[in-house]
C-alpha positions as CSV (number, residue, x, y, z in Angstrom):
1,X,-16.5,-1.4,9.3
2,X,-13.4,-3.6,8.0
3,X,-10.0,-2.5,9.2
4,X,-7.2,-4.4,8.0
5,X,-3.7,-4.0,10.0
6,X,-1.1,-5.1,8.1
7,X,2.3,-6.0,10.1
8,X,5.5,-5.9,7.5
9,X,7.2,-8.3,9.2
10,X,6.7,-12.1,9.2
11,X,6.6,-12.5,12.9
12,X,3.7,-14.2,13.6
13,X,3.2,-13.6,17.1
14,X,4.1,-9.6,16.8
15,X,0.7,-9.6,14.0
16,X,-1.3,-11.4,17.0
17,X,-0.3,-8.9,19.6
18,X,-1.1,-5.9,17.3
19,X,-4.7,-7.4,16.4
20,X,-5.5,-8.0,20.0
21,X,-4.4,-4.4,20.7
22,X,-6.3,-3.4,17.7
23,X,-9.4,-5.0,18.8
24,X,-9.2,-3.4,22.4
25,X,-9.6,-0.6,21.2
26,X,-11.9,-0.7,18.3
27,X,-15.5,0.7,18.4
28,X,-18.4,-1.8,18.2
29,X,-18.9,-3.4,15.2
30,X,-15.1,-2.8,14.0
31,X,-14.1,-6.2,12.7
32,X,-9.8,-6.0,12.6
33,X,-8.5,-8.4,10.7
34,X,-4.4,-8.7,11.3
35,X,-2.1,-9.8,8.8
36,X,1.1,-9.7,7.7
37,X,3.4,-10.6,4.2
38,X,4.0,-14.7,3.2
39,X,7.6,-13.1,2.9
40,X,9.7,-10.6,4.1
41,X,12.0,-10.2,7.5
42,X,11.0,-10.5,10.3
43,X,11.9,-7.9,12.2
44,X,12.2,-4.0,10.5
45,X,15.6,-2.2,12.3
46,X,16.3,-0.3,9.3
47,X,16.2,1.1,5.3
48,X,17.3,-1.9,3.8
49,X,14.6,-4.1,5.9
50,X,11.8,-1.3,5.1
51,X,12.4,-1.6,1.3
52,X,11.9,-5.4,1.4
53,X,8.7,-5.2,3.3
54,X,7.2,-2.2,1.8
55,X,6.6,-5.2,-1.1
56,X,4.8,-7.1,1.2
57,X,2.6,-4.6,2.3
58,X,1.5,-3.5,-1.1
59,X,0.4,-7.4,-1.5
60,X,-1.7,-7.4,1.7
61,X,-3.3,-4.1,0.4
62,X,-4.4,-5.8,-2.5
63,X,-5.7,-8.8,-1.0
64,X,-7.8,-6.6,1.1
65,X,-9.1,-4.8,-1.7
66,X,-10.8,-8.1,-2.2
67,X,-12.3,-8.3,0.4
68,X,-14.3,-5.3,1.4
69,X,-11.7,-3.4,3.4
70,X,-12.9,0.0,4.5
71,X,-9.4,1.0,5.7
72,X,-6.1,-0.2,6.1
73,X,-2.9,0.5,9.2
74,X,0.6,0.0,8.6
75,X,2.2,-1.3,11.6
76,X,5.6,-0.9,11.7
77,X,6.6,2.5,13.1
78,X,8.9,3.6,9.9
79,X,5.5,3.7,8.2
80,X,7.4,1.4,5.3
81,X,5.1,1.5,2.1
82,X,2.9,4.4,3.2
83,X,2.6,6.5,-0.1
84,X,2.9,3.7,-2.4
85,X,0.0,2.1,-0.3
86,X,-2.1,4.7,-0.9
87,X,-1.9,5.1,-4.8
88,X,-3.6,1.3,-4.4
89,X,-6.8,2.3,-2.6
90,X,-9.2,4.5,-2.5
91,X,-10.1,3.4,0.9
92,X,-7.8,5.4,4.0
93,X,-4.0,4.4,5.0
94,X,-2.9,5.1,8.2
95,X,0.6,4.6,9.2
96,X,0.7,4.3,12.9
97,X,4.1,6.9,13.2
98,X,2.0,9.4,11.3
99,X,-0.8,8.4,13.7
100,X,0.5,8.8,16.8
101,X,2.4,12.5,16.2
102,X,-0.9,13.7,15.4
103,X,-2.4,12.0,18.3
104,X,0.4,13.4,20.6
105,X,0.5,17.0,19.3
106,X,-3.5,17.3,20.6
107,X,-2.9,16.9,23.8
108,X,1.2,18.1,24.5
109,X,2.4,21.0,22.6
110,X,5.9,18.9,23.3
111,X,6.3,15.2,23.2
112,X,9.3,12.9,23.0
113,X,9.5,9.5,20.7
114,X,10.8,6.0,22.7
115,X,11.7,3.7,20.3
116,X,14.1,0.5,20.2
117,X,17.4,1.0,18.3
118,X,19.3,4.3,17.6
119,X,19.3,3.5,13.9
120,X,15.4,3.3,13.8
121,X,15.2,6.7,15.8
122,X,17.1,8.2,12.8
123,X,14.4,7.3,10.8
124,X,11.9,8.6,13.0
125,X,13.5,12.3,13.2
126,X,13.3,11.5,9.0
127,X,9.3,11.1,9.6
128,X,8.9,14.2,12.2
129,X,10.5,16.4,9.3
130,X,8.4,15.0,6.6
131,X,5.0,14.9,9.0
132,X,5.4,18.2,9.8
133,X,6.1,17.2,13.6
134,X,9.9,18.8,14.2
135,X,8.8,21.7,16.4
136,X,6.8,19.5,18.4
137,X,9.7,16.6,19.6
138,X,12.1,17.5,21.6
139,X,13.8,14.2,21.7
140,X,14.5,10.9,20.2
141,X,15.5,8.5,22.5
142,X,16.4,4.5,21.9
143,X,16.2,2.1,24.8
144,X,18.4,-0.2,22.5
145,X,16.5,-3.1,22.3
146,X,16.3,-5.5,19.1
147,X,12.5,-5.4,18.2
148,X,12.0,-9.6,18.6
149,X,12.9,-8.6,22.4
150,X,10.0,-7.5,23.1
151,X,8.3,-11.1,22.4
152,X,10.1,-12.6,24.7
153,X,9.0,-13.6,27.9
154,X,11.4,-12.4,30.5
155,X,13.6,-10.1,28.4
156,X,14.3,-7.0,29.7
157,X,12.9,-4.9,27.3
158,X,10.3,-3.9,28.9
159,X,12.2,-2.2,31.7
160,X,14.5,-1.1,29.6
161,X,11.6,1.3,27.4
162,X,10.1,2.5,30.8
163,X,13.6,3.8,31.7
164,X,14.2,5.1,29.0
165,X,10.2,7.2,29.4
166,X,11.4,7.9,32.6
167,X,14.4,9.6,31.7
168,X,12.3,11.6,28.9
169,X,9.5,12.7,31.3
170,X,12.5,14.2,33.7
171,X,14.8,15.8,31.1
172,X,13.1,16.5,28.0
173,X,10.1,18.8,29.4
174,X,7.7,17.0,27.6
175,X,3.7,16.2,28.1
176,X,3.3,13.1,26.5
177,X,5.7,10.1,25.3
178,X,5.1,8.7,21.8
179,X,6.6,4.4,21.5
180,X,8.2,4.1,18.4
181,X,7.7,0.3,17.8
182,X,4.3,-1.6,16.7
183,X,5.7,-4.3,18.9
184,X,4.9,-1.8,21.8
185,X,1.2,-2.1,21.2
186,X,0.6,-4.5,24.2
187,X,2.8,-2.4,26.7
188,X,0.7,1.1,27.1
189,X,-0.8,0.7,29.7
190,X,1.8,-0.5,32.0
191,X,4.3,2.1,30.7
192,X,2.0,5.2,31.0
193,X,1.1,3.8,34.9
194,X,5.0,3.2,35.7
195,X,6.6,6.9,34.4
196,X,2.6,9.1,35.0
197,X,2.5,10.3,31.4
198,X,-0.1,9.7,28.5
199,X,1.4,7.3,26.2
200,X,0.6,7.4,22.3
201,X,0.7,3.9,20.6
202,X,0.6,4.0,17.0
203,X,-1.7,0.8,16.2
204,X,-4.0,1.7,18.8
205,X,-3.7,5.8,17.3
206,X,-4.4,4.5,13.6
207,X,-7.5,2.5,14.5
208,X,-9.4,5.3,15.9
209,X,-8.2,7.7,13.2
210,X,-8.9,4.7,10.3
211,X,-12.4,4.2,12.2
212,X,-12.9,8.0,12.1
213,X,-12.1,9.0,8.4
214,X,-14.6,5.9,7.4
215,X,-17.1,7.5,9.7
216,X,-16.9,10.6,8.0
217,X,-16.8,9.3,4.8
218,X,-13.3,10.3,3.5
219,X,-10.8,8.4,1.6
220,X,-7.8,8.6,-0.4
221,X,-8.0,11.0,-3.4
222,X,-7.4,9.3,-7.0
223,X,-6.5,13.0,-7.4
224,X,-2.6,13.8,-8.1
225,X,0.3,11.9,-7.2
226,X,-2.3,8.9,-5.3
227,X,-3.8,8.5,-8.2
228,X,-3.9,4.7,-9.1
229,X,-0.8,3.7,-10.7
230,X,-0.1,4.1,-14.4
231,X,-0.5,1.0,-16.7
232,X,2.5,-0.6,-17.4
233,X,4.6,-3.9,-18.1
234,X,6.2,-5.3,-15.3
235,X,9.2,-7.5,-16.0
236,X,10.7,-10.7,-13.9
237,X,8.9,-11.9,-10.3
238,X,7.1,-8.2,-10.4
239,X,5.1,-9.4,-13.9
240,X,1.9,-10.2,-12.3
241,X,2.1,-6.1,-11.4
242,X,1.8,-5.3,-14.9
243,X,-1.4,-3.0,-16.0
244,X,-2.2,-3.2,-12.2
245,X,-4.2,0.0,-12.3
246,X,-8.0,-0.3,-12.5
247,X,-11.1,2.2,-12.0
248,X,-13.2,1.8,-8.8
């Protein structure tokens, strides 16, 4: 099984960090192969970046598609690209937001999100309503970090984010804490150990639920609105696009 995780931002050491998480956790005979866009920012903190690197991500679905992938994971917690990812493939697209409420909603009827700025917990309350996963937050929090934080040796961000889970685990009356950052995919561990609740990580969450969909042999329906794209002309840097659709 080939599972490609595509990062949307450019930052080369975040795409490392999610791969080695990736590959942690993935069954034998998983081969992950990490990637991320040749350009894009690099950091996601909000609509505007999510629209540049949704572009991105569509190119690394493509170049897997070229090279036997069996599914695909978007990490960046906004899920940037998700839909528009799928009409590309008929192989599975996880986004690891999507993946981890699911993941947190079997085992806590109640679960709160952690994530790093305010602005990008507004668009996670955006996913919970469009998932289907309102009823089962109770809270949004942000520890107010900038996402490159967490690459840095020494920063505080780390203490800040288990803070912020502890605060969560004594107010919200919650079973279970959800980190709202692909950046985070390194820290589970430590934060679950520190505040005594199951975390959910969304690149780890995605992989098992990537490897499982292959296993059973399910992947995205060329049915309806995920069909492939409709052929058309493309105009300006977006001409190579044009008649992109293809039967496969």
């Amino acid at each position: 099984m080939r599972l490609r995780i595509i990062n949307p931002n450019t930052t080369v050491a975040m795409t490392h960090k999610i791969g080695e998480a990736a590959r942690r956790i993935a069954a034998p005979g998983t081969t992950i192969v990490a990637t991320q866009p040749a350009d894009g920012p690099v950091s996601i903190e909000g609509h505007f970046d999510e629209a540049i690197s949704a572009v991105g991500v569509m190119e690394e679905v493509l170049n897997g598609e070229k090279d036997a992938t069996d599914a695909y994971v978007i990490a960046c917690f906004g899920d940037p690209g998700l839909l528009a990812a799928r009409e590309l493939t008929r192989a599975p697209v996880i986004g690891i937001a999507e993946a981890a409420f699911h993941m947190a909603s079997l085992i806590s009827t109640r679960f709160s999100v952690v994530t790093t700025l305010s602005r990008t917990g507004i668009i996670a309350e955006h996913l919970l309503e469009q998932y289907g996963f309102r009823h089962h937050c109770r809270r949004v929090r942000a520890a107010e970090i900038p996402v490159l934080d967490l690459e840095e040796d020494g920063s505080s961000a780390l203490a800040r984010i288990i803070e912020e889970c502890h605060r969560a685990r004594d107010e919200d009356g919650i079973g279970a804490i959800v980190l709202g950052c692909g950046g985070m995919a390194d820290l589970t561990e430590t934060i679950s150990r520190e505040v005594g609740l199951p975390m959910i990580e969304g690149v780890t969450a995605a992989v098992k639920l990537a490897e499982a969909l292959v296993g059973l042999g399910l992947g995205t329906s060329k049915h309806g609105d995920l069909a492939f794209p409709r052929p058309k002309a493309f105009t300006g840097r977006f001409e190579g696009y044009s008649n992109l659709t293809r039967e496969r």
